[in-house]
C-alpha positions in Angstrom: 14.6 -10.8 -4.4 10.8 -10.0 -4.9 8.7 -7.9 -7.7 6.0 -6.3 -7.3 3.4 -4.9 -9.4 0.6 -2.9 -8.5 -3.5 -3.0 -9.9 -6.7 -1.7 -9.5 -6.4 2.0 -9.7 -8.6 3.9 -11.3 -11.0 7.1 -11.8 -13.6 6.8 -9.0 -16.1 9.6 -7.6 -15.9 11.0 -4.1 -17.6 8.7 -1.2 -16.6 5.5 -3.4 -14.5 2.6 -2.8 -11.3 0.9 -4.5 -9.3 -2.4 -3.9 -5.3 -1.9 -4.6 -3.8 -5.3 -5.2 -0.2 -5.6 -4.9 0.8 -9.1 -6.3 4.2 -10.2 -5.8 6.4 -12.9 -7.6 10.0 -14.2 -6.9 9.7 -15.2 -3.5 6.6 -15.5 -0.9 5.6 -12.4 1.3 5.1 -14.6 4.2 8.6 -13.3 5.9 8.3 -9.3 4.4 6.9 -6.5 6.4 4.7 -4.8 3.4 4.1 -1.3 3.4 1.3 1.3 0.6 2.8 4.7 -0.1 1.2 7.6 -2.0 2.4 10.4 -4.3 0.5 13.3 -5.4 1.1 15.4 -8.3 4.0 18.2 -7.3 4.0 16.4 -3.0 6.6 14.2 -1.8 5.9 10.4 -1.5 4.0 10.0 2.3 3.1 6.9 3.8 -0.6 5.5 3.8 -0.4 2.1 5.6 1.9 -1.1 6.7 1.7 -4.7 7.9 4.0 -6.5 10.0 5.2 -9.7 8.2 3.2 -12.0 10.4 0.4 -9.7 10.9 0.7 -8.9 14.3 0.9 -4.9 13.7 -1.0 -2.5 11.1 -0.3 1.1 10.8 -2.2 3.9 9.0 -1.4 7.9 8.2 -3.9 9.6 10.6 -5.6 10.9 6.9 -6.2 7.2 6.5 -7.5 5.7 9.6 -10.9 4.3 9.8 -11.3 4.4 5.8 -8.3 2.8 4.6 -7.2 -1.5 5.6 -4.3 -3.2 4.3 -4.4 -7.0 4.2 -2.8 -10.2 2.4 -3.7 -13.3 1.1 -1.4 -15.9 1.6 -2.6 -18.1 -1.1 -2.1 -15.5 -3.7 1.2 -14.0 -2.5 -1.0 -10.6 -2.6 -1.1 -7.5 -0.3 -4.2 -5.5 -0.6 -5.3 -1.8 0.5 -8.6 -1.5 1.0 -10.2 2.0 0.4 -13.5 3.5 1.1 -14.9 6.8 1.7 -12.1 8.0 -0.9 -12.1 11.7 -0.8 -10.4 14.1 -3.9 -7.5 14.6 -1.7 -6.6 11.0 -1.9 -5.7 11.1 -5.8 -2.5 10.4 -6.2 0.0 7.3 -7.5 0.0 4.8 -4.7 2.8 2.3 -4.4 3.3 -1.1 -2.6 6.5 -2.1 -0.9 8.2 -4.4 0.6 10.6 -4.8 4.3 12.5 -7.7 5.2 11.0 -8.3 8.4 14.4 -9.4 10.2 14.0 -7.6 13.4 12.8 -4.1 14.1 10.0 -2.6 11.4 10.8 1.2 10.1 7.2 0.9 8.8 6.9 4.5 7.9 10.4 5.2 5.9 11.2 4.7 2.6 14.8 3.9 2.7 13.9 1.0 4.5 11.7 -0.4 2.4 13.8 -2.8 0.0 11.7 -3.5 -3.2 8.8 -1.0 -4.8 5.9 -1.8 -7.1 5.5 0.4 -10.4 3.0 2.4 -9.1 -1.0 2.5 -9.9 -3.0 5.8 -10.5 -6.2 6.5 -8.3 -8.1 10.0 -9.1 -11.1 10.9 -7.1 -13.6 13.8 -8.3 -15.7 15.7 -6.4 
């Protein structure tokens, strides 16, 4: 199996930037379809963004697109999110996740997803 443990969140005002680092241990990312989720106080979790395992596909929440980029380095068995123009409505806990990428890629549902990071707080004032 694989951990995963999330960093980089933090208090940041609106029109900023963030990097979420997702570092995993146990076994390389190389074969895993990798995938950031968000929770919001009192909201069900919803999905932000998700890589295919070799990088072919990327896939963003419409409230995402054009601000948000997902990402790994291979070196440092780490999946990033990229996240710029944060608005207040983007405070929430955001999780990374992680897919065996054994055939098809359910990029967008949780009970897919097989392993789940702690979690990492992002809160943007206005």
């Amino acid at each position: 199996q694989v951990q995963l443990g999330e960093s980089g969140g933090g208090l940041v005002q609106a029109g900023g930037s963030l990097r979420l680092s997702c570092a995993a241990s146990g076994r390389t990312l190389s074969r895993y379809n990798m995938g950031w989720f968000r929770q919001a106080p009192g909201k069900d979790r919803e999905f932000v963004a998700a890589r295919r395992w070799n990088g072919d596909s990327t896939y963003y929440a419409d409230s995402v697109k054009g601000r948000f980029f997902i990402s790994r380095d291979i070196a440092k068995n780490t999946v990033y999110l990229q996240m710029n123009s944060l608005k207040p409505e983007d405070t929430a806990v955001y999780y990374c996740a992680a897919q065996s990428g054994s055939s098809g890629f359910y990029y967008n549902t949780e009970r897919f997803y097989e392993y789940w990071g702690q979690g990492t707080q992002v809160t943007v004032s206005s």
